[in-house]
N, C-alpha and C positions, 0 to 999 in steps of 0.2 A: 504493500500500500504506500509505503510510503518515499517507490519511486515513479510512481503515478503522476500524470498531471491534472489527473482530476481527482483528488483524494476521495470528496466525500461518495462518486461513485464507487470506488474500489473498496471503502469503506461499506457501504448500503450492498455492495454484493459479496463481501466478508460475511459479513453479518447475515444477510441467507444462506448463506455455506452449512452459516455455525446452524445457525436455526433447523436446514436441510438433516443436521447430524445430529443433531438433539432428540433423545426419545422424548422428553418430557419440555414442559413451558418453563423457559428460564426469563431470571430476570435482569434489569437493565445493567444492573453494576457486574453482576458474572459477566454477559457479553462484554462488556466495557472492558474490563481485566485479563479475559479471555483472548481480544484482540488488538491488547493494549489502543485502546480509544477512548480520548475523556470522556466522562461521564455524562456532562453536557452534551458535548458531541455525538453522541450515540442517541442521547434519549432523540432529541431533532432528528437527527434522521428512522429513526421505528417510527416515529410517528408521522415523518411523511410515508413512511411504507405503511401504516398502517393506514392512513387516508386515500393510497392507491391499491390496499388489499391487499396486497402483497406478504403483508405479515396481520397475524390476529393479536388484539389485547386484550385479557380478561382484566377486568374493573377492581375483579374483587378481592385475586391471586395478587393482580399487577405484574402479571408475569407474561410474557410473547412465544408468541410458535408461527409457525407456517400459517397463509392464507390460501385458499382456494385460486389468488390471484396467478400467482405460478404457476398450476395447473393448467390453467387456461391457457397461460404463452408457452409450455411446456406442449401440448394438445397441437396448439398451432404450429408449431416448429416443426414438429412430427408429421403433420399433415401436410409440409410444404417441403421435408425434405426427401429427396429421389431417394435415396442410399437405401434407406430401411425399409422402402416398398419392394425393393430392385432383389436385396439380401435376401429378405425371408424366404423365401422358396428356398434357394441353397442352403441355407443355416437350417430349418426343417428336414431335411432330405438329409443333410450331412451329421444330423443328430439323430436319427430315425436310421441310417446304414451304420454306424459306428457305436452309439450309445452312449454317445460323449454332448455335452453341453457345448453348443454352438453359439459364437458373439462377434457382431460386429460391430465394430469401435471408428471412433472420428479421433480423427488424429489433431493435435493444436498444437502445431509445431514440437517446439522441444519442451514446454511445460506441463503436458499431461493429454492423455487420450482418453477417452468418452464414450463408455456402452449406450449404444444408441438401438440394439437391436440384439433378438437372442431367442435362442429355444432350446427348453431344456428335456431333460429325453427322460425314459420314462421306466428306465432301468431302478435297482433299488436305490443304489448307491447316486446321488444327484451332486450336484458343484454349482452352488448359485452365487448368483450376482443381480445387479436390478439394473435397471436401464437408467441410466443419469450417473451410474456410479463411476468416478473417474481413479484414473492410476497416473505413476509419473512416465512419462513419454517414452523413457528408456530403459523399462523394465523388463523381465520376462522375454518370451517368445516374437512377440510386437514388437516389442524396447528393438531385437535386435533387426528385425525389417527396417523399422525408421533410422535406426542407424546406418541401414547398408544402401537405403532406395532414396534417402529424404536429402540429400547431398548438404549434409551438414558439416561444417570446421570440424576436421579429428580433434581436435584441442579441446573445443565445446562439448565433445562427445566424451571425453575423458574424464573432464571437469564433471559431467551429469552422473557417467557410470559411480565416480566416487562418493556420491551421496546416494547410491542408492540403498535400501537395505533388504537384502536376500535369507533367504532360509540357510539356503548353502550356496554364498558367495563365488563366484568364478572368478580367476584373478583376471587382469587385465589383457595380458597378454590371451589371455584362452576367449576372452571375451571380443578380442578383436579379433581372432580367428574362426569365432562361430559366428559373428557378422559378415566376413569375406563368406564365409561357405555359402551362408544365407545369399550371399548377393548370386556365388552362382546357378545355388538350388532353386531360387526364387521363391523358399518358405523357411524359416525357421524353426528350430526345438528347442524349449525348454524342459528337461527331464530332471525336475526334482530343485532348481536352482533355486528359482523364488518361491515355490511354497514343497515343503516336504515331502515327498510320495504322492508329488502332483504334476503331471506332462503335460506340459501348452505347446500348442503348435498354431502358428500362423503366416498369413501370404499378404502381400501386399495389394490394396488398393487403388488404383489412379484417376482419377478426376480429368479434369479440360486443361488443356496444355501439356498433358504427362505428369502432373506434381503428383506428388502420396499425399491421399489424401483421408484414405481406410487402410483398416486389415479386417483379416476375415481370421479369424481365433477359435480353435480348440481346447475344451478342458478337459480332460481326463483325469482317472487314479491308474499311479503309474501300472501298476498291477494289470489293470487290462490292456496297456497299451506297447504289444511287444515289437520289437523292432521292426517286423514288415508289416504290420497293421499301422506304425507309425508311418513308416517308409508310405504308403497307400494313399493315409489321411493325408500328408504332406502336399502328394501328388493333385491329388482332389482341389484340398485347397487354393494351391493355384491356380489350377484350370479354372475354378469356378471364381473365385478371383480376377483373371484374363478377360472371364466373358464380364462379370460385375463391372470391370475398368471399361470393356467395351461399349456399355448400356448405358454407362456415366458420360461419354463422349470420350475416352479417352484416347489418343489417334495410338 
């Protein structure tokens, strides 16, 4: 926020973060503390959120949560963007042939990517996520696409790998080596890196001009996912990836 040139929005969309992550109605001086923003500062802006709906106030708690106002532009977003009508058929079908949780993510550069779409299968064992849930850009199976397709400063990409936190960390060098692989498999694996006895596999997306602009993401438990079922899903993935790039315009 506070290299923003417009604080008090980065502020007022902090603060729906927090509210987003909140099970319960907190109050003004937590958020305030929470996102280091004076106390003042805070209460003005929930209450312009709350006069746009955006956020609800109880009178009586005095305490704020989520409005139905989000939803709404959440609804519209959804309804106006191509990607997640274009996916669902393949993310259905590649959850339905494998038994693995299917998601596709919007990518935002190098600060975080975006479940915008998903289907989960119907085996006992399940891997959930929600749609709006975000991760850091460079994590995981994905992390290592945008790093091989998004033509970003290796510098910048070293800098992000070091903050990230994994279950079981790959060092640097191994992590710039399953990037190059990725770039010529044109999907990558994560087997067990960021979360424990859990395989992610994903392919790249491309939007108008060629940029990355999705990936198409597998979740698995490692246990069912053995090296030529991996080796398969991979394949899948891409193709169906190639044609999603193609339906998006991408040349």
């Amino acid at each position: 926020m506070e290299r923003s040139t417009v604080p008090a929005v980065s502020r007022a969309a902090a603060i729906l973060r927090l509210l987003g992550r909140s099970s319960e109605q907190v109050g003004v001086q937590f958020i305030a503390r929470s996102l280091n923003i004076v106390p003042s500062t805070c209460l003005h802006i929930l209450r312009t959120l709350v006069a746009e709906e955006f956020v609800s106030f109880d009178p009586v708690t005095k305490l704020y949560s989520l409005n139905a106002g989000v939803l709404t532009l959440a609804r519209q977003w959804l309804g106006q963007n191509r990607f997640s009508d274009i996916v669902q058929p393949a993310l259905d079908r590649i959850t339905r042939d494998y038994g693995v949780t299917a998601i596709g993510v919007q990518v935002v550069g190098l600060e975080h990517m975006i479940v915008v779409a998903m289907a989960r299968s119907e085996t006992m064992i399940q891997l959930h996520t929600q749609i709006g849930s975000r991760f850091p850009a460079t994590i995981s199976a994905s992390g290592r696409c945008i790093a091989a397709f998004g033509e970003y400063d290796r510098d910048e990409l070293r800098r992000r790998f070091k903050g990230l936190r994994w279950a079981n960390a790959p060092s640097l060098s191994e992590w710039e080596a399953q990037v190059a692989e990725t770039r010529v498999n044109g999907y990558a694996i994560d087997q067990g890196n960021y979360m424990a006895g859990v395989t992610v596999a994903a392919a790249p997306v491309f939007g108008v001009g060629g940029q990355l602009a999705h990936c198409l993401v597998v979740v698995g438990i490692s246990e069912q996912l053995q090296d030529q079922t991996l080796a398969r899903i991979g394949r899948d993935l891409r193709e169906s990836a190639a044609k999603v790039s193609r339906q998006l315009g991408s040349a």
